[in-house]
C-alpha positions as CSV (number, residue, x, y, z in Angstrom):
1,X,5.0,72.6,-27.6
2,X,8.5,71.0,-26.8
3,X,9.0,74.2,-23.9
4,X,5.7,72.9,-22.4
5,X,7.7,69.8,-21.5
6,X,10.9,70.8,-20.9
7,X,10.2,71.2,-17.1
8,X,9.3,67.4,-17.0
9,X,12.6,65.9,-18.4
10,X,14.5,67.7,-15.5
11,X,12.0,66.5,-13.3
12,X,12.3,62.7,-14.6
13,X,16.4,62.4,-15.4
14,X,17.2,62.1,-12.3
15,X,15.5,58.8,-11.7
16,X,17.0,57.7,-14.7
17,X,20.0,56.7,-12.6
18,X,20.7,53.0,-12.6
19,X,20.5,51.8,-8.9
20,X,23.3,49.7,-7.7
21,X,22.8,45.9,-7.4
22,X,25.6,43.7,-5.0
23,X,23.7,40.7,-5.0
24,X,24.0,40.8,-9.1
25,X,27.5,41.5,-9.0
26,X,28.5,38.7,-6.5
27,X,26.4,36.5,-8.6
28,X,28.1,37.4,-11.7
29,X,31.4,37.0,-9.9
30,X,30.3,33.4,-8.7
31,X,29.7,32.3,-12.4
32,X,32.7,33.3,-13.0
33,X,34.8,30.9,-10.4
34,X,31.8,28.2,-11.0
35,X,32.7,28.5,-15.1
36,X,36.2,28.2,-14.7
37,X,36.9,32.1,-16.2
38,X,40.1,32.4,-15.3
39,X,40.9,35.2,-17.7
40,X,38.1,37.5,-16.5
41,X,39.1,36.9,-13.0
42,X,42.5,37.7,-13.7
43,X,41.5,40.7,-15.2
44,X,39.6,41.6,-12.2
45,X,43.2,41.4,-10.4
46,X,45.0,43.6,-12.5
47,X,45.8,47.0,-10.9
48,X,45.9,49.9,-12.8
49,X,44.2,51.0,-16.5
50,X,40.8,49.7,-16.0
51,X,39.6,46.6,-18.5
52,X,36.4,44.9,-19.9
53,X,36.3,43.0,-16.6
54,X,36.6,46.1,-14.4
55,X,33.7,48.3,-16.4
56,X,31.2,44.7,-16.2
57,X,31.8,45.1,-12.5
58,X,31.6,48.2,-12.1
59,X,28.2,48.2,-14.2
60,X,26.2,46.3,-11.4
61,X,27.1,49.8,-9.1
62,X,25.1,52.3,-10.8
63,X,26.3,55.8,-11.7
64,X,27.0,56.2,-8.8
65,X,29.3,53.4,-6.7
66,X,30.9,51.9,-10.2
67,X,34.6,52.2,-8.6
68,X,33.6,50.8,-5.5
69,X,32.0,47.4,-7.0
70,X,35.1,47.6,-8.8
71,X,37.5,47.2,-6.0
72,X,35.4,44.9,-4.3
73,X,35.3,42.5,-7.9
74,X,39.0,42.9,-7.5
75,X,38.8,42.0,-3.6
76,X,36.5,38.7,-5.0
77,X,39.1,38.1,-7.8
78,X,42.0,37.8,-5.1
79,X,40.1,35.9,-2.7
80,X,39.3,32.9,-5.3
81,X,42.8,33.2,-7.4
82,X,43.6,29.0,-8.0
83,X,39.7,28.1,-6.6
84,X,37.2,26.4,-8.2
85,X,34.3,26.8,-6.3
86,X,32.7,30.4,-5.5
87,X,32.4,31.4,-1.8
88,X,29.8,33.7,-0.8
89,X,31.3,34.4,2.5
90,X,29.8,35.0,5.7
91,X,29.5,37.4,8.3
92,X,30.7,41.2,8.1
93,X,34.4,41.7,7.9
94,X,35.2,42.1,11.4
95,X,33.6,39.0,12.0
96,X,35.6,37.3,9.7
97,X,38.9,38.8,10.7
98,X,38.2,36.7,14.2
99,X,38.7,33.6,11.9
100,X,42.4,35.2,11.2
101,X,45.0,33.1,12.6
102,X,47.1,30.0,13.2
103,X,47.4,27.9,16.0
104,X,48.6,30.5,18.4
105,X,45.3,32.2,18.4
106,X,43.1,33.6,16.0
107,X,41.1,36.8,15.9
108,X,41.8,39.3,19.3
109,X,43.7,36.6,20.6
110,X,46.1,36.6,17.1
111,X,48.5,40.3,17.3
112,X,48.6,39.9,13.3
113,X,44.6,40.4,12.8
114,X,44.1,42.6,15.9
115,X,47.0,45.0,14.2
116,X,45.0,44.4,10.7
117,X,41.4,45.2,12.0
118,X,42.8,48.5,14.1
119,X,44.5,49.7,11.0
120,X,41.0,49.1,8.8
121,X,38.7,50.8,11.4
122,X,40.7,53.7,11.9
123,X,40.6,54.6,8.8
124,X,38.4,58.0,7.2
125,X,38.9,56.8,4.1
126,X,37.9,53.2,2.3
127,X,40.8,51.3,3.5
128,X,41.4,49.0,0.2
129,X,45.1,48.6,0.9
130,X,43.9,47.1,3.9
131,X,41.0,45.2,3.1
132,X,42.9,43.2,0.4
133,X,45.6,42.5,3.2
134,X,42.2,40.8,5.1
135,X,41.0,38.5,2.5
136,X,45.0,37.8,1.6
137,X,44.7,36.5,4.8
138,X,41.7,34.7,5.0
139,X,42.4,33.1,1.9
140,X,46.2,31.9,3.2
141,X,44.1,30.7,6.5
142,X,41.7,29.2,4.3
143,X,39.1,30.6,6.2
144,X,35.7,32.1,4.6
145,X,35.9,35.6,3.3
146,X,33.2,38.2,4.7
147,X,29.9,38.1,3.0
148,X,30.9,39.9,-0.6
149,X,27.2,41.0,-0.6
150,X,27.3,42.9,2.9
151,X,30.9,44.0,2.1
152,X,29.8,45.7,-0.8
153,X,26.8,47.4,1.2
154,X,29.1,47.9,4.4
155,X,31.4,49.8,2.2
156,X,28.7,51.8,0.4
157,X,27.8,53.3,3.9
158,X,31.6,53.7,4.9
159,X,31.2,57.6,5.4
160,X,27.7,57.5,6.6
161,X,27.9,58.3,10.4
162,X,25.0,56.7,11.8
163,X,25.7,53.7,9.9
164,X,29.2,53.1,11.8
165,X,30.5,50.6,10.3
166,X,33.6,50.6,11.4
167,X,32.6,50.8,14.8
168,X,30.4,47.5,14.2
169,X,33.3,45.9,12.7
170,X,35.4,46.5,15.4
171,X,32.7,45.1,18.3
172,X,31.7,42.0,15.7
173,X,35.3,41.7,15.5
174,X,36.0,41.6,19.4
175,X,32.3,40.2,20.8
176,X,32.6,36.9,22.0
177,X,31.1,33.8,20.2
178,X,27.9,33.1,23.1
179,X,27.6,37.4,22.0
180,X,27.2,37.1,18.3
């Protein structure tokens, strides 16, 4: 009787598969900043072995995107390191790497965040390295970071090519404000 059924159990594991959820995990990162849980958050900002803080992150990505919601927890930790109040952000992240600057210019018309932005959308791979070097950034301009939520879904669909989002990035990035 149990080799009558066998057929459906390969038919149903694969739905099994937790889904990913970035709203759930930027909501869990909020309470975090709104609670005052320093210890997780610096946990989130620890390179290397991953912790207890890493794996709850990276449980809100499924099977299937864990290590990428746990790069982007530690993007969220970085971002809010000595703030008390969670930021949601806004925009994608070439739309906030136009709020990059100082008083000489800020976005296309700053050399610092038009280097940063070329060096992120010419990249194949996820460019983490330079990603964290954005909301660095942000944060030291005390500027809002990019909406962690569409972050997390913009990097998802990194590789897909009819998503380009690099290429959006780059136009949200360089589009004009009476554009956007």
């Amino acid at each position: 009787m149990t080799d009558n059924y066998a057929h459906l159990v390969d038919e149903v594991a694969p739905a099994v598969s937790f889904p990913h959820d970035s709203e759930a995990l930027v909501n869990w990162l909020a309470a975090l900043v709104h609670n005052r849980d320093y210890g997780t958050l610096a946990q989130l900002r620890r390179a290397g072995e991953p912790n207890n803080a890493h794996i709850r992150a990276g449980w809100h990505g499924g099977d299937t995107h864990r290590e990428l919601f746990e790069q982007v927890a530690f993007l969220f930790a970085v971002y809010h390191q000595g703030r008390s109040k969670p930021c949601h952000g806004d925009g994608s992240l070439g739309t906030a790497a136009r709020r990059i600057g100082d008083g000489t210019g800020r976005g296309p018309d700053n050399p610092g965040a038009q280097r940063l932005i070329d060096r992120v959308v010419a990249s194949r791979r996820i460019p983490w390295r330079h990603l964290q070097h954005a909301v660095t950034r942000l944060r030291t301009c005390e500027q809002a970071p990019p909406s962690w939520v569409d972050l997390t879904e913009d990097l998802i669909r990194w590789h897909d090519r009819k998503a380009r989002i690099a290429y959006r990035w780059s136009v949200e990035f360089h589009s004009t404000a009476k554009r956007r």
